[in-house]
VONUMAR-402420 format. One record per residue (C-alpha): x, y, z; residue in one letter. Coordinates in nm, 2 decimals. Example, Ala and Ser with C-alpha at 12.3 -4.5 7.8 and 13.67 -1.06 7.14 Angstrom:
east=1.23 | north=-0.45 | up=0.78 | type=A;
east=1.37 | north=-0.11 | up=0.71 | type=S;
***
This chain:
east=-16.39 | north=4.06 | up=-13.67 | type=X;
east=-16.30 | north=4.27 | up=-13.39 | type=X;
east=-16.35 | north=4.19 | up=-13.03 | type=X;
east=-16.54 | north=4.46 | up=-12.81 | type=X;
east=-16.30 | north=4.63 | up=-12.59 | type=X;
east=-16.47 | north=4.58 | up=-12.29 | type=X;
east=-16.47 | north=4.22 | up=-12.36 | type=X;
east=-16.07 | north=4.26 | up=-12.41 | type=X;
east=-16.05 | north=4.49 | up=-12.05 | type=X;
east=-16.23 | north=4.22 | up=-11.87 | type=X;
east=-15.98 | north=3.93 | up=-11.99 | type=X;
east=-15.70 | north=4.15 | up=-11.85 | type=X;
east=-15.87 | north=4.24 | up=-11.55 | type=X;
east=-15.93 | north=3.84 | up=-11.52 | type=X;
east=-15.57 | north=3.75 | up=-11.60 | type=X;
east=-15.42 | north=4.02 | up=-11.34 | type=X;
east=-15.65 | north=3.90 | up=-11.07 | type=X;
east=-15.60 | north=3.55 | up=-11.15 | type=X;
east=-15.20 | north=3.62 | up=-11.14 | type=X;
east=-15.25 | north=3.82 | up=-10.79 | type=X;
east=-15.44 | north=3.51 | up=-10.63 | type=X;
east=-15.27 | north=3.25 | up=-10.45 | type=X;
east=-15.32 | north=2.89 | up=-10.27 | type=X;
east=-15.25 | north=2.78 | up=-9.91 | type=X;
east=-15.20 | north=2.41 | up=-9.75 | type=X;
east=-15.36 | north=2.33 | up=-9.45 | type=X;
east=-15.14 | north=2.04 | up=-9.29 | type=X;
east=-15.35 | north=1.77 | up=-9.09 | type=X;
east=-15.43 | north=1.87 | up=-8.74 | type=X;
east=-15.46 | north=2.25 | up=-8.85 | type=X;
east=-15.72 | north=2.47 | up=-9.00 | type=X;
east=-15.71 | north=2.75 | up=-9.21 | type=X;
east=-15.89 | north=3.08 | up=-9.11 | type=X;
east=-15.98 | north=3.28 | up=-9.39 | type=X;
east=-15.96 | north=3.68 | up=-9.35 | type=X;
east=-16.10 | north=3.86 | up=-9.65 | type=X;
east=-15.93 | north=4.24 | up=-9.66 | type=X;
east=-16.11 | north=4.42 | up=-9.97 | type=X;
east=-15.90 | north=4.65 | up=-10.18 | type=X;
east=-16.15 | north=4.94 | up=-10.18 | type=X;
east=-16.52 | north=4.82 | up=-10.15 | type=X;
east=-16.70 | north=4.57 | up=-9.91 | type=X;
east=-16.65 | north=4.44 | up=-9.60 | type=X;
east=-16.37 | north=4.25 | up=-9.45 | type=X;
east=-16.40 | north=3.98 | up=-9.19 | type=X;
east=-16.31 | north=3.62 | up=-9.09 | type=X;
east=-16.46 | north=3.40 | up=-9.31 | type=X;
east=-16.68 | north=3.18 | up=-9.00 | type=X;
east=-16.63 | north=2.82 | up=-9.21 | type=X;
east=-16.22 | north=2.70 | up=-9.15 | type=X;
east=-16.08 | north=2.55 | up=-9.41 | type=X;
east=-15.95 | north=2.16 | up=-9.32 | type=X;
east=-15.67 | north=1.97 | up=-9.46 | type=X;
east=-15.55 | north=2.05 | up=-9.84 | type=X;
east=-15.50 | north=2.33 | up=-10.08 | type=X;
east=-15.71 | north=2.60 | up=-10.05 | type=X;
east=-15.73 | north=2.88 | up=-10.30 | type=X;
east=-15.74 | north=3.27 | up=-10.22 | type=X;
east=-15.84 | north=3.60 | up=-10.33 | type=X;
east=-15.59 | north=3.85 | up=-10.37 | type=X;
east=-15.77 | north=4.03 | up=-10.11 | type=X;
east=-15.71 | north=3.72 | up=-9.87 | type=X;
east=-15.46 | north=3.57 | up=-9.63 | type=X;
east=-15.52 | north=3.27 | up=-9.43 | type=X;
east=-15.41 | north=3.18 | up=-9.05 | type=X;
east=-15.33 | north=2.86 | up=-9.02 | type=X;
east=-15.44 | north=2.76 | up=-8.63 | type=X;
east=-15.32 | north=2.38 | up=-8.50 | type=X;
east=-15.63 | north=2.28 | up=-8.34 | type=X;
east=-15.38 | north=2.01 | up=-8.16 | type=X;
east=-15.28 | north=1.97 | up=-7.79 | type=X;
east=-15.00 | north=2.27 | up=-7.73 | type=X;
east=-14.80 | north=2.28 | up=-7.44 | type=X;
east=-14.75 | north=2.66 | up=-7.31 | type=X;
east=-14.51 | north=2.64 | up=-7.07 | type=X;
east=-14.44 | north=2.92 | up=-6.80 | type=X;
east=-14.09 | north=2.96 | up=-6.55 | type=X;
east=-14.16 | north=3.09 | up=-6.21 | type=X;
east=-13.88 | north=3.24 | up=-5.88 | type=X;
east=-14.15 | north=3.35 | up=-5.67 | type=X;
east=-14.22 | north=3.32 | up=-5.27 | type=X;
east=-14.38 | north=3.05 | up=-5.07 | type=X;
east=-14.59 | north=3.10 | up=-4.78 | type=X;
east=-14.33 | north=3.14 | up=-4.51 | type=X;
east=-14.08 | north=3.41 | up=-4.74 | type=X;
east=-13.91 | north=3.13 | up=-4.89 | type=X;
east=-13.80 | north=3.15 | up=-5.22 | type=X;
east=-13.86 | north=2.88 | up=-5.48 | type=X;
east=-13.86 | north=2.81 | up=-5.88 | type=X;
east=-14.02 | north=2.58 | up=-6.11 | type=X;
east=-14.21 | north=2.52 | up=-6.41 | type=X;
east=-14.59 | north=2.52 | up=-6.50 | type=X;
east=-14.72 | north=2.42 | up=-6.82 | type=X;
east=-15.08 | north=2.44 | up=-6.92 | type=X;
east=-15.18 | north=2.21 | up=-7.16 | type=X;
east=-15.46 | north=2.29 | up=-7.45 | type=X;
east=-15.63 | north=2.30 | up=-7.77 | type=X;
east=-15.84 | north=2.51 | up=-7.96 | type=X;
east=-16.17 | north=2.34 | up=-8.06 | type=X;
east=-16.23 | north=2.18 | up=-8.41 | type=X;
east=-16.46 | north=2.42 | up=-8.59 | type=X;
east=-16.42 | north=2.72 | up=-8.39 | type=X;
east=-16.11 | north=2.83 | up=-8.50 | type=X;
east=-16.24 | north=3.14 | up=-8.72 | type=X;
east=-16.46 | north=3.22 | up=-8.31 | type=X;
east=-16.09 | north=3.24 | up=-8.18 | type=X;
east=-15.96 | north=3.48 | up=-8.46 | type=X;
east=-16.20 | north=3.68 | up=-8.50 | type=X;
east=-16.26 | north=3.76 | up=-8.08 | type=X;
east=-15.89 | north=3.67 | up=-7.96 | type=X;
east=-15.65 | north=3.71 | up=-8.26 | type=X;
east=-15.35 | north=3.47 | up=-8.37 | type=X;
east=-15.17 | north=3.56 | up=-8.04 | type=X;
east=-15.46 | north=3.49 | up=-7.78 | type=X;
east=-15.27 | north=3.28 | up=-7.54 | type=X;
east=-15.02 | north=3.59 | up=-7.51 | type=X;
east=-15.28 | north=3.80 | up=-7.52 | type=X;
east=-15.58 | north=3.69 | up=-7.32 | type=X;
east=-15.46 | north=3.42 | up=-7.15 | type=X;
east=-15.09 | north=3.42 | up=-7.02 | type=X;
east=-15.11 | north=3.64 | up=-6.74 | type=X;
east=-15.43 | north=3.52 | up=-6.57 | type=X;
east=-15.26 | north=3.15 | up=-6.58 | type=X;
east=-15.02 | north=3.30 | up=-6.36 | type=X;
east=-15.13 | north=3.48 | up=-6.17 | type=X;
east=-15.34 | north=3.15 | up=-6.04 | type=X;
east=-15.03 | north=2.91 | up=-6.04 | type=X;
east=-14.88 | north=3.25 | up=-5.80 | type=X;
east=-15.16 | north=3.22 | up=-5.56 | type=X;
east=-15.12 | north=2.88 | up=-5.52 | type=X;
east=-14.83 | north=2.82 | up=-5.49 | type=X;
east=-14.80 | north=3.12 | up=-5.21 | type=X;
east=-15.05 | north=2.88 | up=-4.99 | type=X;
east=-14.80 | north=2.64 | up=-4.87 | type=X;
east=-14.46 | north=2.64 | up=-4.65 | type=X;
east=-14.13 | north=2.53 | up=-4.88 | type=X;
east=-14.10 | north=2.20 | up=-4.68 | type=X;
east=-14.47 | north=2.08 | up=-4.81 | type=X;
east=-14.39 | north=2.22 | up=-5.15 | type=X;
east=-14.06 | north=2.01 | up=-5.17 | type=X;
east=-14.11 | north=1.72 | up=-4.98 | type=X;
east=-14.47 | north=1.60 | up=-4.97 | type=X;
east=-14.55 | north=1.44 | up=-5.33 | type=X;
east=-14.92 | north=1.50 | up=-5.30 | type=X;
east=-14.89 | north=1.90 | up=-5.25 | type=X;
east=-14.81 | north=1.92 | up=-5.68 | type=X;
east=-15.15 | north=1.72 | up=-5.74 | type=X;
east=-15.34 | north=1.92 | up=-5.52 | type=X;
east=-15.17 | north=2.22 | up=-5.68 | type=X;
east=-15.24 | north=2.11 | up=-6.05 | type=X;
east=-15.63 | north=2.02 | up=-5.94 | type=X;
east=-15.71 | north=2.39 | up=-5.78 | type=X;
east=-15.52 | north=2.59 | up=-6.11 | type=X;
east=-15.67 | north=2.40 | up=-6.34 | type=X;
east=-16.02 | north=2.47 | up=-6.19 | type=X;
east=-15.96 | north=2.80 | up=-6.16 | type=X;
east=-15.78 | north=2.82 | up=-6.58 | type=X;
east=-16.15 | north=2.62 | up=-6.64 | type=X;
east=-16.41 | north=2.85 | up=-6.45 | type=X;
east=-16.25 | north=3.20 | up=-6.45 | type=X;
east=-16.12 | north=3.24 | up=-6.77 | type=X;
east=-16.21 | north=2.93 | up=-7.05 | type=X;
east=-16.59 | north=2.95 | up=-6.92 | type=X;
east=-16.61 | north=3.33 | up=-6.83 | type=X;
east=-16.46 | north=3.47 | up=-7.11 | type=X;
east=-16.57 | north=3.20 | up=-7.34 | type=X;
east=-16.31 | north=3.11 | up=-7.55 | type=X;
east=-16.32 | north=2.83 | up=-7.77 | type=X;
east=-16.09 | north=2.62 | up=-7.58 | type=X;
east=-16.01 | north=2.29 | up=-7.45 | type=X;
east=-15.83 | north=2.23 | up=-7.15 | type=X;
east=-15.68 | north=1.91 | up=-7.11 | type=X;
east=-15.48 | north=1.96 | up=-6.79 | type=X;
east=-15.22 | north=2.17 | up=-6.62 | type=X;
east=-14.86 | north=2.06 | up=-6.47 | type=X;
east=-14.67 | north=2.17 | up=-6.25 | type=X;
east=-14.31 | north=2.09 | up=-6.25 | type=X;
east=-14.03 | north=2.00 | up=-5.98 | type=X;
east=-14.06 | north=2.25 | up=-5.69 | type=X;
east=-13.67 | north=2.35 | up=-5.56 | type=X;
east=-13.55 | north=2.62 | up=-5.35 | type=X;
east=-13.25 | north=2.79 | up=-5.53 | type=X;
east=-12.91 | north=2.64 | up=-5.52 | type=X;
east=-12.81 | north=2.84 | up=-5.22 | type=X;
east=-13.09 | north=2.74 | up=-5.02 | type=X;
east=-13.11 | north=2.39 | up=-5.09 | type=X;
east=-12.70 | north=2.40 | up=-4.96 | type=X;
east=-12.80 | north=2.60 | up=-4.63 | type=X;
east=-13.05 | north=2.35 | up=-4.61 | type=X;
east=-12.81 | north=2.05 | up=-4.65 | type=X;
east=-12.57 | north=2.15 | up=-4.42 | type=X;
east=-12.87 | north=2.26 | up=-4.14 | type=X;
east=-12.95 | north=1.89 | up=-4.17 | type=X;
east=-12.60 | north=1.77 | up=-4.15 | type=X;
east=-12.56 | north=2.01 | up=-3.82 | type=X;
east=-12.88 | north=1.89 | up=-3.68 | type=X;
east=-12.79 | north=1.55 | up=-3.76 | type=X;
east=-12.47 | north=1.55 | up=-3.60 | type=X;
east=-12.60 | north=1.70 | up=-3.32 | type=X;
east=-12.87 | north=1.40 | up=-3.26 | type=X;
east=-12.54 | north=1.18 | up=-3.29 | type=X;
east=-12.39 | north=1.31 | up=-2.99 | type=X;
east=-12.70 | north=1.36 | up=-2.78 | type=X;
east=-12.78 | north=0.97 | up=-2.87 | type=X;
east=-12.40 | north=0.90 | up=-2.76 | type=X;
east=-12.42 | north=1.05 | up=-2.45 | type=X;
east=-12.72 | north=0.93 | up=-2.36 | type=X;
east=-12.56 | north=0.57 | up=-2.46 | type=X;
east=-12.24 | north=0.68 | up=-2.25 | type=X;
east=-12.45 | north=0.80 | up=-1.95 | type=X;
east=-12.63 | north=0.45 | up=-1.94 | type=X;
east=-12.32 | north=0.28 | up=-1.96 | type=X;
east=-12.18 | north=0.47 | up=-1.69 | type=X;
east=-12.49 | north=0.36 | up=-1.44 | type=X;
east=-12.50 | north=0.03 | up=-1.56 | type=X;
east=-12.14 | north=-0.01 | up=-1.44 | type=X;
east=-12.17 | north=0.16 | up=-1.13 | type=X;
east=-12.51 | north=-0.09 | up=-1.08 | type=X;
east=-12.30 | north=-0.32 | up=-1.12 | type=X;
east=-12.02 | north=-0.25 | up=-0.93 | type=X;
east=-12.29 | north=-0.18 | up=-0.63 | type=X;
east=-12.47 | north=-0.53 | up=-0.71 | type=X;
east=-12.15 | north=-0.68 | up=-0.69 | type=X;
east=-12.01 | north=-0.55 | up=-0.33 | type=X;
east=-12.37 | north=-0.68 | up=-0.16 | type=X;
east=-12.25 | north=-1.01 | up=-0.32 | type=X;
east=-11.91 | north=-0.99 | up=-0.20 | type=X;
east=-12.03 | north=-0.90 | up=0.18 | type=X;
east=-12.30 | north=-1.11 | up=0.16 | type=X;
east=-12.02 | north=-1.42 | up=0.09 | type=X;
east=-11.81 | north=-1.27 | up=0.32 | type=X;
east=-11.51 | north=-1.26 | up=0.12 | type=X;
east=-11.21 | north=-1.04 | up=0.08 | type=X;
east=-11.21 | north=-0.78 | up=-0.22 | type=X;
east=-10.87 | north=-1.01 | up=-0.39 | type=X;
east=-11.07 | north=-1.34 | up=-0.27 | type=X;
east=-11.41 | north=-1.20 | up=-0.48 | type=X;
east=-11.16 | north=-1.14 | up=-0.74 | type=X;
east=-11.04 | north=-1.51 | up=-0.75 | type=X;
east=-11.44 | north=-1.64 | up=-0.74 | type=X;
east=-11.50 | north=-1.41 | up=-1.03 | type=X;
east=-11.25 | north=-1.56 | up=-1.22 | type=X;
east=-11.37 | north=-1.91 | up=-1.15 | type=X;
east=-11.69 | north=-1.84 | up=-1.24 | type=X;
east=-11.59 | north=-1.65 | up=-1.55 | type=X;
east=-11.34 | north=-1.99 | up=-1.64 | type=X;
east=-11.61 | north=-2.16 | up=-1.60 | type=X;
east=-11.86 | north=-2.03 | up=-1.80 | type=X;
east=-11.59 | north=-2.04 | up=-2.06 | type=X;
east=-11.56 | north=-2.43 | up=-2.03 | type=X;
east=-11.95 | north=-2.49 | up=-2.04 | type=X;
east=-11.98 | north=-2.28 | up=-2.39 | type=X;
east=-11.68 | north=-2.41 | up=-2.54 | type=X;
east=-11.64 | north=-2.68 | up=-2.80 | type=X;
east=-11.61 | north=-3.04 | up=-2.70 | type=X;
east=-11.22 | north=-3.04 | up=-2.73 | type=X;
east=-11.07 | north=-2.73 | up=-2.55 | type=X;
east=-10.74 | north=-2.73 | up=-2.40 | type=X;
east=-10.69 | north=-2.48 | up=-2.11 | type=X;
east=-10.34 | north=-2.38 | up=-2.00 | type=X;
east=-10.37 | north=-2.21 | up=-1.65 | type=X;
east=-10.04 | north=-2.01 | up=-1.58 | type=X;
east=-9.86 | north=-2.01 | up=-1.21 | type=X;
east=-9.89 | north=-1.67 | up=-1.09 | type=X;
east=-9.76 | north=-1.55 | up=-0.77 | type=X;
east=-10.10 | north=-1.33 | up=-0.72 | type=X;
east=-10.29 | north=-1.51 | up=-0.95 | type=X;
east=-10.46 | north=-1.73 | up=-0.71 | type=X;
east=-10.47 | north=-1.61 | up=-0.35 | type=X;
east=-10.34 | north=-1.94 | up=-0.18 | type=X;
east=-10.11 | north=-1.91 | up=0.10 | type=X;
east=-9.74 | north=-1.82 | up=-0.02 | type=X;
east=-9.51 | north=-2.13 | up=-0.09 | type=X;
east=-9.33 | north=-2.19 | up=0.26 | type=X;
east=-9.56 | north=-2.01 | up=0.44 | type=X;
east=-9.59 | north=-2.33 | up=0.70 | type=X;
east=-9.24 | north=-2.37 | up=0.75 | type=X;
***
């Protein structure tokens, strides 16, 4: 008995769309966005239900985007100016996901590309102006400038462009990296220290010199008025200084000390051997 030929036409037609068709695996942490692209009749579109983890089959009329709804670091490299002309370079890296479920909302408004798109530019341009608010010492050297930093561009990532534009986001937070002056500044700026440095050194060492100086001459002064107030002769001070400073030695000594006292002809002012005679 033969088979009608429509019935024959339609198995083909079956087979050849059944051959065209395809499957697509959505790995964990992804989904699968389903655009339908009609050969000739119909309407295309997103499909607005993502396909989760697993095989999914498709039209031959169909391709999927496969979206990773997990955290993504989009990092960004910045040589721009800080508030006082100063150039400086670093890294800032917004951190985000798209929301579970809302994938196909993303697609269909944004496209694959929406960070490039919609989104990279407006991030910095707010890490710019933020940056360009402080001096290059605060931004180097004072570790709570990059918090205060991260805080006001992830506000403004939040407010004037997740929330505005509404797109099916998640912010989880912003970074800013390291914040250096290029190499040639940062070696201008060592040896500027090293110059300044040096120059507190010998201000501090003539100030210790000066003070020396006067201390001597106070003493020298203090110890004339002794001298005339005694009544002795400038060699005869000399010999009571020496005393004084032998003794001293004796009382700090240990409890054995030998002392062996030379004969000088000028090293005690007594009266010259035969002077009587």
């Amino acid at each position: 008995m033969r088979k009608p030929i429509g019935g024959i036409l339609g198995l083909v037609l079956s087979g050849f769309l059944l051959g065209l068709s395809g499957c697509a695996a959505i790995d964990a942490g992804h989904e699968g966005v389903l655009v339908e692209q009609p050969f000739f009749f119909g309407h295309g579109g997103v499909d607005p239900v993502p396909s989760k983890t697993g095989r999914v089959w498709l039209a031959p009329t169909t391709h999927v985007v496969d979206v990773d709804v997990r955290p993504v670091q989009y990092s960004e490299h910045f040589d721009i100016i800080s508030a006082e002309n100063a150039p400086v370079s670093f890294d800032a890296f917004m951190i985000a996901n798209v929301v579970e479920g809302r994938s196909p909302e993303l697609i269909a408004r944004y496209g694959p590309n929406w960070y490039h798109n919609n989104v990279k530019e407006a991030f910095r341009t707010f890490v710019r102006e933020e940056v360009q608010k402080y001096p290059l010492f605060q931004l180097t050297t004072d570790p709570t400038t990059r918090t205060k930093l991260q805080e006001a561009i992830a506000r403004e990532v939040q407010t004037k462009l997740i929330e505005k534009q509404s797109i099916p986001v998640r912010l989880n937070r912003v970074v800013v990296g390291s914040i250096l002056p290029p190499k040639g500044v940062v070696e201008q700026t060592t040896q500027t220290i090293v110059q300044e440095q040096r120059k507190i050194t010998m201000v501090e060492f003539q100030k210790a010199e000066e003070a020396r100086e006067k201390a001597e001459k106070q003493r020298g002064i203090a110890d004339r008025a002794y001298r005339e107030s005694l009544g002795l002769t400038a060699p005869e001070f000399v010999d009571l200084r020496r005393i004084e400073v032998q003794k001293e030695i004796v009382q700090h000594s240990p409890s054995a000390l030998t002392v062996i006292m030379g004969l000088e002809r000028f090293g005690i002012n007594l009266p010259p051997i035969g002077a009587d005679k």
